[in-house]
C-alpha positions in Angstrom: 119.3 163.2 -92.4 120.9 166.2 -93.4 122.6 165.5 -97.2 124.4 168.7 -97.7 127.6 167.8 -96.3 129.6 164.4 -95.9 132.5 163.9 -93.5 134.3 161.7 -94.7 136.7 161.8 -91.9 134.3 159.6 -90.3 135.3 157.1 -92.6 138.2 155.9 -91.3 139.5 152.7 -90.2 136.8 151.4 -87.4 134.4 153.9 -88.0 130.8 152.0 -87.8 128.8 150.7 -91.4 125.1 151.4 -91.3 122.8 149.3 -89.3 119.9 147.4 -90.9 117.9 150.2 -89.0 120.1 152.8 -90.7 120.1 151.2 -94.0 116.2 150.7 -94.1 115.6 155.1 -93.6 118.4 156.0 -95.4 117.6 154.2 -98.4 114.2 156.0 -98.7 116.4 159.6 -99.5 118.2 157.6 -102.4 115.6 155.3 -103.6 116.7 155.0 -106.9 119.8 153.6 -105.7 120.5 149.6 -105.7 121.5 147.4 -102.6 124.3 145.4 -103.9 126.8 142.8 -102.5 130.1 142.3 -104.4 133.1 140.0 -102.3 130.6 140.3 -99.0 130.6 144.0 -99.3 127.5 145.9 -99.2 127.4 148.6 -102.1 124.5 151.5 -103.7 124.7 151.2 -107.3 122.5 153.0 -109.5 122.9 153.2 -113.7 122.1 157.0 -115.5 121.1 157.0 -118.8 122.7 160.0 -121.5 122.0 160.5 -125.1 125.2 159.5 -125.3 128.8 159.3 -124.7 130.0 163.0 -124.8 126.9 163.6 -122.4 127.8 160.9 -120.3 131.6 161.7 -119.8 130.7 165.2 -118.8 128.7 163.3 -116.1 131.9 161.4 -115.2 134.1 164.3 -114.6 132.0 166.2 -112.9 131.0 163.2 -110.6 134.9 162.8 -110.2 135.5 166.7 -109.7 132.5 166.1 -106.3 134.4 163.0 -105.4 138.1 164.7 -105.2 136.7 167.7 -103.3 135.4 165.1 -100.5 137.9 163.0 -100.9 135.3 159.9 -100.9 135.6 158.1 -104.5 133.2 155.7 -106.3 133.8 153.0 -108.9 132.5 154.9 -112.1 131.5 153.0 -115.1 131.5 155.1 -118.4 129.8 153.6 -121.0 128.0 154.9 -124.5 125.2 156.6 -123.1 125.4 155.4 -119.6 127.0 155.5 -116.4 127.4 153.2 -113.9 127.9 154.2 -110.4 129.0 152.4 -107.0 129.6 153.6 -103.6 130.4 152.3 -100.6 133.4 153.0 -98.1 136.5 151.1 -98.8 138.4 151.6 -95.6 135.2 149.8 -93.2 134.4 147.3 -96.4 130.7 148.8 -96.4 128.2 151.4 -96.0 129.0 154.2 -94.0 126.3 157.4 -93.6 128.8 159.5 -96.4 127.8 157.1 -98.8 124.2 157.9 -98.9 125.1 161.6 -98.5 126.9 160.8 -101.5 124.7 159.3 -103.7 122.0 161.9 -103.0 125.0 164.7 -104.3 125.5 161.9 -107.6 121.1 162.6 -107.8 121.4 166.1 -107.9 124.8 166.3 -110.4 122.4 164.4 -112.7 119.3 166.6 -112.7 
């Protein structure tokens, strides 16, 4: 799958989650990243580590300057010397294709 660009147009209302099928070799590009459920709805979720918070708040706006320029937004946890991150496409209530694209950009911000 090509990560270079998400369209999150194709997130809109109706647009189709990932399949099991999808989910199992998409999961392999982002393997670092966390299968979670929250409220029936499945989420990636991976934690970064910083020496600490000035480190990690650079992280966070940067993550959040990607986000804007996609217009496809995580939840963003900022804590002393970490960061939590979630994604998943709030408008299908799952995973959509963008957000593995996604969290293979969040890989990349952080090396």
């Amino acid at each position: 799958m090509d990560f270079s660009q998400s369209n999150c147009g194709a997130c809109r209302m109706g647009a189709p989650t990932v399949t099991a099928e999808e989910y199992a070799v998409l999961i392999q590009e982002v393997p670092m990243w966390a299968s979670i459920t929250i409220d029936g709805v499945q989420q990636l979720q991976r934690n970064y580590t910083f020496k600490n918070f000035a480190q990690a708040l650079a992280f966070t706006n940067a993550l959040g300057d990607i986000s804007e320029a996609q217009d496809h937004h995580p939840a963003i946890l900022t804590q002393w010397g970490k960061v939590t991150v979630t994604w998943w496409t709030h408008t299908i209530k799952g995973l959509h294709k963008n957000d593995f694209i996604m969290a293979a950009k969040t890989d990349t911000l952080f090396l």
